[in-house]
PyMOL commands that place a pseudoatom at each C-alpha (Angstrom):
pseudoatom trace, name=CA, resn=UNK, resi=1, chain=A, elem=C, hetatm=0, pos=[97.665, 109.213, 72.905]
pseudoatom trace, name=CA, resn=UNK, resi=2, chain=A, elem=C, hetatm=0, pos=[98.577, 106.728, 75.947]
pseudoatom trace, name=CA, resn=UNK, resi=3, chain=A, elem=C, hetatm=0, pos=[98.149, 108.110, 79.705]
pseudoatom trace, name=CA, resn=UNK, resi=4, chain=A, elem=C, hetatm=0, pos=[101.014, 108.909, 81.873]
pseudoatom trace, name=CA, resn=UNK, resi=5, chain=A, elem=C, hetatm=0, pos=[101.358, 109.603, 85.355]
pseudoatom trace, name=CA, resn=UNK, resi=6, chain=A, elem=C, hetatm=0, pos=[102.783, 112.344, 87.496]
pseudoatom trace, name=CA, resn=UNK, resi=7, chain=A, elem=C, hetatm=0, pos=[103.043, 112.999, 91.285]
pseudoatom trace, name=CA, resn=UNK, resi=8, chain=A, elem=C, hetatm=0, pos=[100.181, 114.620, 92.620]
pseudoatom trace, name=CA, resn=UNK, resi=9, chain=A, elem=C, hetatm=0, pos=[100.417, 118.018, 94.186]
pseudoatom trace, name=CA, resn=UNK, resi=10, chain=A, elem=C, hetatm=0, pos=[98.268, 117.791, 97.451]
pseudoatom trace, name=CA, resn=UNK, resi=11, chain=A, elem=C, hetatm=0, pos=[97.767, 120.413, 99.916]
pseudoatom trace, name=CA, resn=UNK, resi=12, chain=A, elem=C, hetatm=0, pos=[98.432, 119.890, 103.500]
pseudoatom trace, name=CA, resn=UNK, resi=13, chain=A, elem=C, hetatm=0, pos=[95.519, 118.326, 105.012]
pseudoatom trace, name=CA, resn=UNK, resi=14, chain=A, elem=C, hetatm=0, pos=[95.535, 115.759, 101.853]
pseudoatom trace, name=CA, resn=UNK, resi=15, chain=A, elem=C, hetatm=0, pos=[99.202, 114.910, 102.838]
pseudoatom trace, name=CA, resn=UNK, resi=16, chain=A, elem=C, hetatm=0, pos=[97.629, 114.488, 106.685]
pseudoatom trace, name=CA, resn=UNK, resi=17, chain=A, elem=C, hetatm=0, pos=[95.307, 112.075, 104.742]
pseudoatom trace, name=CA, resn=UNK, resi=18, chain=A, elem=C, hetatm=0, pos=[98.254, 110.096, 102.804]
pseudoatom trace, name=CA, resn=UNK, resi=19, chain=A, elem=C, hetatm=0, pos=[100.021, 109.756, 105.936]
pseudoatom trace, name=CA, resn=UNK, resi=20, chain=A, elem=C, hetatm=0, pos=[97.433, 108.386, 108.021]
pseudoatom trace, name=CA, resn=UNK, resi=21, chain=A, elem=C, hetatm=0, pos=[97.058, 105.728, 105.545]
pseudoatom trace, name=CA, resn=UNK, resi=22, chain=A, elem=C, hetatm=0, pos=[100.843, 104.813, 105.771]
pseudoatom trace, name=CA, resn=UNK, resi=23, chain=A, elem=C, hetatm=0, pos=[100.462, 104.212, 109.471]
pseudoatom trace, name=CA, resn=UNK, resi=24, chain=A, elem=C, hetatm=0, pos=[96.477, 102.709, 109.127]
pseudoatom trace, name=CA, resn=UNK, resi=25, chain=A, elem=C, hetatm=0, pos=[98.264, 99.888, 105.943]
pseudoatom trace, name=CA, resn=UNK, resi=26, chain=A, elem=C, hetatm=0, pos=[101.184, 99.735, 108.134]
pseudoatom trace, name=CA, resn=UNK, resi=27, chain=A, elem=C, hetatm=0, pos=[103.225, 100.519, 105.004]
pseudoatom trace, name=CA, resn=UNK, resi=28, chain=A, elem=C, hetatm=0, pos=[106.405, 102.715, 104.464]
pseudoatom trace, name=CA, resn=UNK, resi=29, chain=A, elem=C, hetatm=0, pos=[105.239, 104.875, 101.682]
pseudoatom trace, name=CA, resn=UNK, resi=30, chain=A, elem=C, hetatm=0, pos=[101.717, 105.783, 99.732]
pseudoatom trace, name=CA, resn=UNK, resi=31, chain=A, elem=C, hetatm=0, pos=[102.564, 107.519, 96.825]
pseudoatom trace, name=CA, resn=UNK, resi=32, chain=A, elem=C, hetatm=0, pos=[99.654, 109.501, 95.056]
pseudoatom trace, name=CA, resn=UNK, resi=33, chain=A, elem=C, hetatm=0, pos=[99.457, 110.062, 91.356]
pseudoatom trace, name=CA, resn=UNK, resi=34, chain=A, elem=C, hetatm=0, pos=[97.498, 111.973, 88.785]
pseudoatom trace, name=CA, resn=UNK, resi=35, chain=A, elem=C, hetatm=0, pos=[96.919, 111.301, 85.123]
pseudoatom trace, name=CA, resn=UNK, resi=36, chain=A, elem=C, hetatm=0, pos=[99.104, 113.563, 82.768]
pseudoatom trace, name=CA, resn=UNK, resi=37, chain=A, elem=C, hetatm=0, pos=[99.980, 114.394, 79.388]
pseudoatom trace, name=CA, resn=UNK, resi=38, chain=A, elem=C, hetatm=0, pos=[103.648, 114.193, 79.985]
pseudoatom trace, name=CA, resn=UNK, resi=39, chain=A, elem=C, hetatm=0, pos=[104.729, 111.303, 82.392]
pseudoatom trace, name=CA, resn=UNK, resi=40, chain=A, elem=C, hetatm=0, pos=[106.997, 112.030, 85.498]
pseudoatom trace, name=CA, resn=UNK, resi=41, chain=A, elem=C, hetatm=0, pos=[106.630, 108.891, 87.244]
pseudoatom trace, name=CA, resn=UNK, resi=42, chain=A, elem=C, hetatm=0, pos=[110.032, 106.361, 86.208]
pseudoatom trace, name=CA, resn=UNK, resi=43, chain=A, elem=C, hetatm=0, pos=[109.403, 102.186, 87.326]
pseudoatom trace, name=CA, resn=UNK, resi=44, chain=A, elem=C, hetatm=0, pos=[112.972, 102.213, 87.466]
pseudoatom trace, name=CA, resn=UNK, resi=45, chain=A, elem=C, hetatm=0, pos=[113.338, 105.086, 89.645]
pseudoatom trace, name=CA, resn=UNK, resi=46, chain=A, elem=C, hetatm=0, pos=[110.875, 103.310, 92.105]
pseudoatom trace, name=CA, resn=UNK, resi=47, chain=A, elem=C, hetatm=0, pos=[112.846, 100.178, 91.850]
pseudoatom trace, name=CA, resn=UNK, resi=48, chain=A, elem=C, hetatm=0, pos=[116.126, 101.744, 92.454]
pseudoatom trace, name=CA, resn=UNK, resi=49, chain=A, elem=C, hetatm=0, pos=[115.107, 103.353, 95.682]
pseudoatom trace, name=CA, resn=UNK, resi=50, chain=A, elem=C, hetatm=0, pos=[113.521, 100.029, 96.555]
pseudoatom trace, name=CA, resn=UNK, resi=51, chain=A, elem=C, hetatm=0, pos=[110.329, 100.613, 96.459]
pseudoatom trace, name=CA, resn=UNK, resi=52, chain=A, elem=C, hetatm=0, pos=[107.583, 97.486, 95.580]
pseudoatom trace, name=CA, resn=UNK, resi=53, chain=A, elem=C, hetatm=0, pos=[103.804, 97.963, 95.428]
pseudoatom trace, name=CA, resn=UNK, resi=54, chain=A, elem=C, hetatm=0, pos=[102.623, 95.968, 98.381]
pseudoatom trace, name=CA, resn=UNK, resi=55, chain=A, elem=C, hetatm=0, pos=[99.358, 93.493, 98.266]
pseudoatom trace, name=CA, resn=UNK, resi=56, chain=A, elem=C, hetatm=0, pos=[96.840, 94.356, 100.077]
pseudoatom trace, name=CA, resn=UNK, resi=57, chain=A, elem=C, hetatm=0, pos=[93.605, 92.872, 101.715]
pseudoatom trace, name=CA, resn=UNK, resi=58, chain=A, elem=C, hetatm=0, pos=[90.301, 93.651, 101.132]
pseudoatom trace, name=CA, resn=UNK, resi=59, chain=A, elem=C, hetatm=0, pos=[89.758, 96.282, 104.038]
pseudoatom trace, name=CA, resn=UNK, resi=60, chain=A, elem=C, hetatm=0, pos=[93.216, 97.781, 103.396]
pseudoatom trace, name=CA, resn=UNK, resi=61, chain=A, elem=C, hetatm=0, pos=[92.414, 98.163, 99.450]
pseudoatom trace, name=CA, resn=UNK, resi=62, chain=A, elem=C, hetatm=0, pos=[88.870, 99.860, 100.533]
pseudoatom trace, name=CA, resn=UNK, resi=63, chain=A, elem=C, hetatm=0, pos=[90.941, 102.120, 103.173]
pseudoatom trace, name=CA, resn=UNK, resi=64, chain=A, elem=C, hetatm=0, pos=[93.251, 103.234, 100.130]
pseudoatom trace, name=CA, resn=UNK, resi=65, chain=A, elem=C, hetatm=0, pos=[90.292, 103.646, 97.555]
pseudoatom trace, name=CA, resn=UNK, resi=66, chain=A, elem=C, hetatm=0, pos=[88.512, 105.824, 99.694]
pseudoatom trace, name=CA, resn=UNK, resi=67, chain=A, elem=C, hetatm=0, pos=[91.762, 107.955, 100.562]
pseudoatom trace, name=CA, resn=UNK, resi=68, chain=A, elem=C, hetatm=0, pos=[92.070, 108.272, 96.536]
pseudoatom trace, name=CA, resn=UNK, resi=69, chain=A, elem=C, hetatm=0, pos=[88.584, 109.753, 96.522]
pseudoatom trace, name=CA, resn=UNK, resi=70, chain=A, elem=C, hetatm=0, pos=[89.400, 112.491, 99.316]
pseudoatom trace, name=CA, resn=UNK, resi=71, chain=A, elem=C, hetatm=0, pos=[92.666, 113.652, 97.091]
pseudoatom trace, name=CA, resn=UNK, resi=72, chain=A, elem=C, hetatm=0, pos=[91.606, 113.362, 94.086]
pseudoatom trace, name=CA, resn=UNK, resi=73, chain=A, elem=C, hetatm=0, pos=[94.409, 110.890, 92.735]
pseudoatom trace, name=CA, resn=UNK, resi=74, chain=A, elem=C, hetatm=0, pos=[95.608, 107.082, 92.067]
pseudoatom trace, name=CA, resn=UNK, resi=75, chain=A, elem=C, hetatm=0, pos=[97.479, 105.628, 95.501]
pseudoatom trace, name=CA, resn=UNK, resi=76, chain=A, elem=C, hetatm=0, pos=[99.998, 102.509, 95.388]
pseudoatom trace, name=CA, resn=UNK, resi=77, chain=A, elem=C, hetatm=0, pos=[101.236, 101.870, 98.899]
pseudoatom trace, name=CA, resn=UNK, resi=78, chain=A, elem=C, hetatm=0, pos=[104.928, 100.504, 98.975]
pseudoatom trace, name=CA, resn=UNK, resi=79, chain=A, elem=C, hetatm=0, pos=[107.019, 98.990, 101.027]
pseudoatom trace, name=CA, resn=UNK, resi=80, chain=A, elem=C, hetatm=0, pos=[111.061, 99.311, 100.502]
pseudoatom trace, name=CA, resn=UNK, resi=81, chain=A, elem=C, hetatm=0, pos=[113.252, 96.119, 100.232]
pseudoatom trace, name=CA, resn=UNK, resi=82, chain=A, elem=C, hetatm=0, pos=[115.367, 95.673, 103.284]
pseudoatom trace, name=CA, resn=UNK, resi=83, chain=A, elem=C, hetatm=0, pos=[118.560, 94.636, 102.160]
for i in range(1, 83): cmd.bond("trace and resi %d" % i, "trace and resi %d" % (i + 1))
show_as sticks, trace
zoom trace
């Protein structure tokens, strides 16, 4: 059976922790996910809102990866088209 994703359900201080790394990647939106059975997450949701994963440097890809680690989840940090 493949892997799907879902939205991770943090607690409070791991929200603090996603959204100091919005403001430290200087991105509009870190979404965290968590493997899953049943997959929530829709790409064409994402698109439709505007939402693109954003490239990131090597410091800003170690600040993220060691974010993941403190909440237990995969990040992607996106920015939203501005059209």
């Amino acid at each position: 059976m493949s892997q799907a994703w879902t939205y991770a359900d943090l607690a409070p201080e791991q929200l603090a922790l996603v959204d100091e790394a919005e403001r430290t990647l200087d991105t509009d939106i870190v979404l965290v996910y968590r493997p899953t059975t049943w997959g929530t997450v829709d790409e064409e949701t994402l698109a439709a809102e505007g939402l693109h994963p954003v490239d990131l440097d090597p410091v800003q890809l170690e600040c993220l990866q060691g974010m993941e680690r403190m909440v237990g989840g995969i990040a992607v940090a996106y920015r939203r088209d501005l059209h």
